[in-house]
C-alpha positions in Angstrom: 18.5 32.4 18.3 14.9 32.7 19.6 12.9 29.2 20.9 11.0 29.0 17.6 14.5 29.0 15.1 16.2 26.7 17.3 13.0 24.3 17.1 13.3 24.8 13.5 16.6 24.1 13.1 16.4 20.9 14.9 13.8 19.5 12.9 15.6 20.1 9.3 18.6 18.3 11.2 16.3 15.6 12.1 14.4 15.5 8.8 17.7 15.2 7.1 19.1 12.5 9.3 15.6 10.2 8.9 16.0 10.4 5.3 19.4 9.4 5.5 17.5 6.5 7.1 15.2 6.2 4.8 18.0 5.6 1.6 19.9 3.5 3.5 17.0 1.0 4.8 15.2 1.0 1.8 18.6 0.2 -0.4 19.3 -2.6 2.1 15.5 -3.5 1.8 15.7 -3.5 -1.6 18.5 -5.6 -2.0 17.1 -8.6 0.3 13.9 -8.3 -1.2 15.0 -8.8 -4.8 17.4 -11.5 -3.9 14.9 -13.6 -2.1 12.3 -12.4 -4.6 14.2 -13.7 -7.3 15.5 -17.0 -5.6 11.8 -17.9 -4.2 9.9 -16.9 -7.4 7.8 -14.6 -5.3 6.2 -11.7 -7.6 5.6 -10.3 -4.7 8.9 -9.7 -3.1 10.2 -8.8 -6.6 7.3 -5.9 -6.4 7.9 -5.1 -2.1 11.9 -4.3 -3.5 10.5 -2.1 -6.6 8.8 -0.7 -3.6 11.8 0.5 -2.1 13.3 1.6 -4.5 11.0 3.7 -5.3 11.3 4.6 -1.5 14.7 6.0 -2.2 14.1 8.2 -5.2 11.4 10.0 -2.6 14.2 9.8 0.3 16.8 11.8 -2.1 14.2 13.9 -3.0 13.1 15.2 0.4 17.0 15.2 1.3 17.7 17.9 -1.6 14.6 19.6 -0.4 16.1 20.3 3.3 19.1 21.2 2.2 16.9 24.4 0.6 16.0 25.3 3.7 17.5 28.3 4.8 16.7 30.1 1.4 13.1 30.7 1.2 12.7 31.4 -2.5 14.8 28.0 -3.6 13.3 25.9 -0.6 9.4 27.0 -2.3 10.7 26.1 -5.5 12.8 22.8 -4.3 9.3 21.8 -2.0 7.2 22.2 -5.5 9.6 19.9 -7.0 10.4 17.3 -4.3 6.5 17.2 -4.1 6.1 16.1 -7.6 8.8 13.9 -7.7 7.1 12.1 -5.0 4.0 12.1 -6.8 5.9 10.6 -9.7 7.1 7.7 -7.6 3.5 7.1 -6.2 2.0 6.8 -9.4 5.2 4.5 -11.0 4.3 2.3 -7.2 0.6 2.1 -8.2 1.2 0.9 -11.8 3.6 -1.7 -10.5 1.2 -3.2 -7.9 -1.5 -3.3 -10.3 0.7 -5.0 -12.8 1.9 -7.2 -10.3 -1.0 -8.6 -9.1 -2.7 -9.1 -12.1 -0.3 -10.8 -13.9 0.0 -12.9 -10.7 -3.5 -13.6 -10.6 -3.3 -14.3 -14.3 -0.3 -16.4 -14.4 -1.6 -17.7 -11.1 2.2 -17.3 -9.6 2.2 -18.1 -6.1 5.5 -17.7 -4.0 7.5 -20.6 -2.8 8.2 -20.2 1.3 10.7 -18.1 1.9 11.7 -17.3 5.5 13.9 -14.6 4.8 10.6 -12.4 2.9 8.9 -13.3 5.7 11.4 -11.9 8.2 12.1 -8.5 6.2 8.0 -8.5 6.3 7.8 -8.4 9.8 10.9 -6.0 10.4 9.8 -3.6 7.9 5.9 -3.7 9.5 8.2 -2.6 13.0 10.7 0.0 11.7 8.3 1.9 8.6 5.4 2.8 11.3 7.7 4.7 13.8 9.5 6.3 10.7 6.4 7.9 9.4 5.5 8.6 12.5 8.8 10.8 12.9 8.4 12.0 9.5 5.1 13.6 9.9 6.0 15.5 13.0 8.7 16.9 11.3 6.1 17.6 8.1 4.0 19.3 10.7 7.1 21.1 11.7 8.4 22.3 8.6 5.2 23.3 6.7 6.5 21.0 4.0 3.6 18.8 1.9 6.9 17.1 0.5 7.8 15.7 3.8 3.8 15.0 4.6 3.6 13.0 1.1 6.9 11.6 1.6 5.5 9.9 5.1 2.5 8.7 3.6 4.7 6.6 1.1 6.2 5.5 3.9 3.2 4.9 5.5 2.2 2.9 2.1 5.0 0.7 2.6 3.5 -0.4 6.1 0.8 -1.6 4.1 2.4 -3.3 1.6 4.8 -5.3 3.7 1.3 -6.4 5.7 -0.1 -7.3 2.2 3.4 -9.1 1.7 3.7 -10.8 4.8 -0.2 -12.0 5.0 0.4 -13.6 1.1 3.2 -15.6 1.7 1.8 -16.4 5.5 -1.5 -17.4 3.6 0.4 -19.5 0.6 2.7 -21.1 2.8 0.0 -22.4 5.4 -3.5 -22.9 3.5 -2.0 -22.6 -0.2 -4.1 -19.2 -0.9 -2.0 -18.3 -3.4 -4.3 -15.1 -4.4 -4.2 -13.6 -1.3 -1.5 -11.3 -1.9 -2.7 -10.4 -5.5 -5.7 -9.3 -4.7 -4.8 -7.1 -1.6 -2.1 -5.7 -3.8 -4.9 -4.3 -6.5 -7.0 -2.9 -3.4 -4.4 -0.8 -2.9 -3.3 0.1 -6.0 -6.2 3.1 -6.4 -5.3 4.9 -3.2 -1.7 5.0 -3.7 -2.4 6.4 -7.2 -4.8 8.8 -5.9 -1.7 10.0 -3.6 0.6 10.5 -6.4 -2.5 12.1 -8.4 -3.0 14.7 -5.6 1.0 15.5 -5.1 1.4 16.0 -9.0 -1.0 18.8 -8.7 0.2 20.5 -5.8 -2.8 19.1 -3.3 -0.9 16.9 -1.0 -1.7 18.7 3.0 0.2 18.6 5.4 -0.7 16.3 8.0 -0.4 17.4 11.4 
């Protein structure tokens, strides 16, 4: 097997096992999240374990799209459809976190302290950042806007658990109960602009 298909090989075994990864963090994620989301009140934690769940649906996707890989006419049709599906999920993310924070700052819902959101925060802000990272070498790799899209979502959720951590941070130490909120409809647009872009085929891969 020449340099080039063994370098190939490895990265579809590597792609697979990070979104492996990916369903088993996010499910995990997802579970503490919308436990301590529920117990705390927090809006916002309720919406960071939408989040991941949403994180998962992309995970399975991109794992049914590697497993295409050897045959080039299903992993062109499996890559069209992994790439929408992902565009499906950013656009159901962006609808959340504008409804989230707007009925927050309507309802003028602010979280009560809760150390274990704050700890999955600041765990998720360590582990997402080195996981895109991985998955847009292997995007790069691969030739797959899929992959590249999915990375940005995880990239995305970076973000959010920043905007998650600096609310309850903010709530829990000057009161700023809006903080959160109104990051959350900032981001809103550029996550449904992603999800915009992959439903029509648009997403690049990022090298």
């Amino acid at each position: 097997m020449s340099t080039p298909a063994i370098q190939h090989a490895r990265a579809v075994k590597l792609g697979r096992r990070l979104e492996y990864f990916t369903i088993a963090w996010n499910s995990l994620e997802a579970l503490i999240a919308l436990a301590a989301g529920s117990l705390a009140g927090s809006v916002a934690l309720v919406g960071f374990g939408f989040d991941s769940l949403v994180e998962v649906t992309s995970g399975a996707a991109l794992l049914w799209r590697l497993h295409h890989e050897s045959d080039p006419h299903r992993r062109e049709r499996a890559e069209r459809a992994a790439l929408r599906l992902v565009g499906v999920c950013f656009i159901i993310l962006a609808l959340y976190v504008a409804y989230d924070s707007l009925s927050s700052l309507w309802t003028h819902e602010a979280p009560m302290k809760s150390l274990p959101g704050i700890l999955l925060a600041v765990v998720s802000l360590i582990v997402m950042p080195m996981l895109s990272k991985a998955k847009r070498r292997i995007a790069a790799t691969l030739n797959s806007a899929a992959m590249s899209a999915d990375a940005r979502q995880t990239e995305f959720c970076t973000y959010l658990s920043a905007i998650l951590l600096g609310g309850l941070l903010l709530h829990a130490l000057f009161g700023f109960w809006w903080a959160d909120p109104v990051a959350g409809l900032m981001m809103a647009p550029i996550i449904g602009k992603e999800g915009i872009a992959g439903l029509q085929d648009k997403t690049c891969v990022c090298h």
